[in-house]
N, C-alpha and C positions, 0 to 999 in steps of 0.2 A: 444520574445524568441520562441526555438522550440521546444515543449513538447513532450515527448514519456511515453507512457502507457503499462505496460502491468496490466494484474488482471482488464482488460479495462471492462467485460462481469459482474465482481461480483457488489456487492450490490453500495461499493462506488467508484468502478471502473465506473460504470454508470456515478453515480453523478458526478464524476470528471471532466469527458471527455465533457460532457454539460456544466461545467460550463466553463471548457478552452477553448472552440470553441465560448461561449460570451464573452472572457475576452480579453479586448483590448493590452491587456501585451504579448499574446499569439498569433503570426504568423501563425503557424501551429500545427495540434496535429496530432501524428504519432501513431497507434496503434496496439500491433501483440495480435493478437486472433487462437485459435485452428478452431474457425469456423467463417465466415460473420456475421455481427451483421445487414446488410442490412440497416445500416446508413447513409444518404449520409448530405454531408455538405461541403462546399467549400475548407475549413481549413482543415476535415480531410482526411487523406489517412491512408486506412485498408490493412495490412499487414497481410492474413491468410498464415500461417507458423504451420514447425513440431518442438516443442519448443526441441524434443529430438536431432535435431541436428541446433544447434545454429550458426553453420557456416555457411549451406549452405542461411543464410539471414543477416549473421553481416553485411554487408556493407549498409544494409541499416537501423542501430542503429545509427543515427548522428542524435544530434542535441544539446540542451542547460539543458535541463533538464529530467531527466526520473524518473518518479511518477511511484514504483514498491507498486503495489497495490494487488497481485497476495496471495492467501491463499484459502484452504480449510477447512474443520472438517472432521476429523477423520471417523464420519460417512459415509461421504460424499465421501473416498478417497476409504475408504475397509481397509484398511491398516495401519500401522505406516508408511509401507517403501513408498507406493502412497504417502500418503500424507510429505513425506521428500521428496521426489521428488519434488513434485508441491510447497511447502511450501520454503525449503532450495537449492534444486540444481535446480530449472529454475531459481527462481532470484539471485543466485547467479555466474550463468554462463552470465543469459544477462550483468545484470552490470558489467563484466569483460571486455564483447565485446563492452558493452557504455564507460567505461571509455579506453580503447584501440584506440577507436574512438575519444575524445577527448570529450566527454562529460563533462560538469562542474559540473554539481550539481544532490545530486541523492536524491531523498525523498523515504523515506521508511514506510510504514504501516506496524508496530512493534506489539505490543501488550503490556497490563497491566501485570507487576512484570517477563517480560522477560528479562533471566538470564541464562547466559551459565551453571551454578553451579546448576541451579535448578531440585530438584528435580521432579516439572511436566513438565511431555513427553514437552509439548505443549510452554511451556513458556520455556526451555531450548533449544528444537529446534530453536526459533525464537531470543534467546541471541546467540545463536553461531552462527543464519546466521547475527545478527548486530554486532557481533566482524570480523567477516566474511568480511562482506563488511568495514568495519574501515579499514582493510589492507589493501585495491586498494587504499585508500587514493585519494578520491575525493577530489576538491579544495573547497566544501560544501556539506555538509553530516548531511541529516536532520533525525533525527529519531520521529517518533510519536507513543507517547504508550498509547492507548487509553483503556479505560478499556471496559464495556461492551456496543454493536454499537445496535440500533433500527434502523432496516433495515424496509422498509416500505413492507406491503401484506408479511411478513414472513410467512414459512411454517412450520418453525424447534419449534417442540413446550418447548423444551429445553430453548432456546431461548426468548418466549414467559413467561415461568413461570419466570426466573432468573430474566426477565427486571421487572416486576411486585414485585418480589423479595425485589429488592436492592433499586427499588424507595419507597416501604416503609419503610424499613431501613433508607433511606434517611432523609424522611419526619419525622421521629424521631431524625433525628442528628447524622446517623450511617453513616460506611462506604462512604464519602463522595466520599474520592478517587478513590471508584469504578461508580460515576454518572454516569448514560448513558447517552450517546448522539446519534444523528440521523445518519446516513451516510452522510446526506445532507450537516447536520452541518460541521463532518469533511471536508467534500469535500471543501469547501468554505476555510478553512484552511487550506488546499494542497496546492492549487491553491495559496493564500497570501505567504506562506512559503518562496519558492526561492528568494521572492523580497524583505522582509523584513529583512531578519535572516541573518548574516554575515556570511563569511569565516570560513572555518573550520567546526567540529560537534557540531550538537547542539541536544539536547534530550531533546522532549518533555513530559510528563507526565503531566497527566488530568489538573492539575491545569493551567500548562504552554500552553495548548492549547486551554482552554478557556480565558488565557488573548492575546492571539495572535491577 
């Protein structure tokens, strides 16, 4: 298969693109970045692109699969309307130009209790860009909603306290449905996804993507 990336630079964009370029399933991985990640590997080709104008590089969104891994925080963006940008309209304009192309299968990095109806900013942004892409109507449309990710050497001390959080809660028998998991971990389950998971949508939530 031939893998396309974007959100290739973040935590388990990293992870991703490492482990597709070892994975025998995976021909090639094709990756569009705002800037060089100075990678080099046989398998990949780096596509630095202006993701504000999605045209002048569609033709070269072909392939078999595209792992849209691309997200911000709010911190991080300045904004609500930054981060709708980066968050809601770049992946959902690329995945228009993949599935236009004839792309088969789209895997998405979703989030825990994302819900167009919902009232947080964050998790309602991210249900309306997955009803979002439901209507392009891929011929496999994978959703993953993972709750909260331990990203390795984090800076965001937010991040930090919540994961320390909710594994104690854990380890009492609480909130299970919010476990963390690694980026790594995920990433390993991106990669599995399009070869194991049939036709059509399928949504994953914590539980489903620790039995994958």
């Amino acid at each position: 298969m031939k893998a396309l990336v974007i959100g290739a630079t973040g935590a388990t964009g990293k992870e991703l693109v490492n482990l597709l370029l070892e994975n025998n399933d995976y021909e090639s991985v094709s990756i569009f970045v705002r800037r060089s990640t100075g990678k080099s590997h046989p398998k990949l080709t780096e596509h630095v692109v202006d993701f504000s104008n999605i045209n002048s590089f569609q033709s070269a969104i072909t392939g078999d699969v595209l792992f849209s891994c691309l997200g911000t925080t709010l911190k991080d963006a300045g904004s609500k309307e930054k981060q709708w940008k980066i968050d809601y309209d770049i992946p959902a304009e690329f995945a228009a130009a993949a599935k236009q192309n004839g792309v088969n299968s789209l895997v998405l990095v979703s989030s825990y209790g994302a819900s167009a109806k919902s009232n947080v900013y964050y998790s309602m942004m991210k249900g309306k860009l997955e009803d979002h892409l439901q209507e392009l109507h891929f011929p496999q449309y994978i959703i993953f909603r993972p709750g909260p990710l331990i990203r390795e050497n984090t800076d965001r001390l937010g991040e930090k306290i919540s994961v320390k959080v909710i594994k104690f809660f854990n380890a009492i028998g609480l909130f299970k449905n919010l476990k963390p998991i690694t980026t790594a971990f995920l990433a390993k389950k991106l990669v599995k996804a399009p070869k194991v998971l049939p036709s059509g949508t399928t949504v994953l939530e914590l539980n489903r993507i620790l039995q994958l």
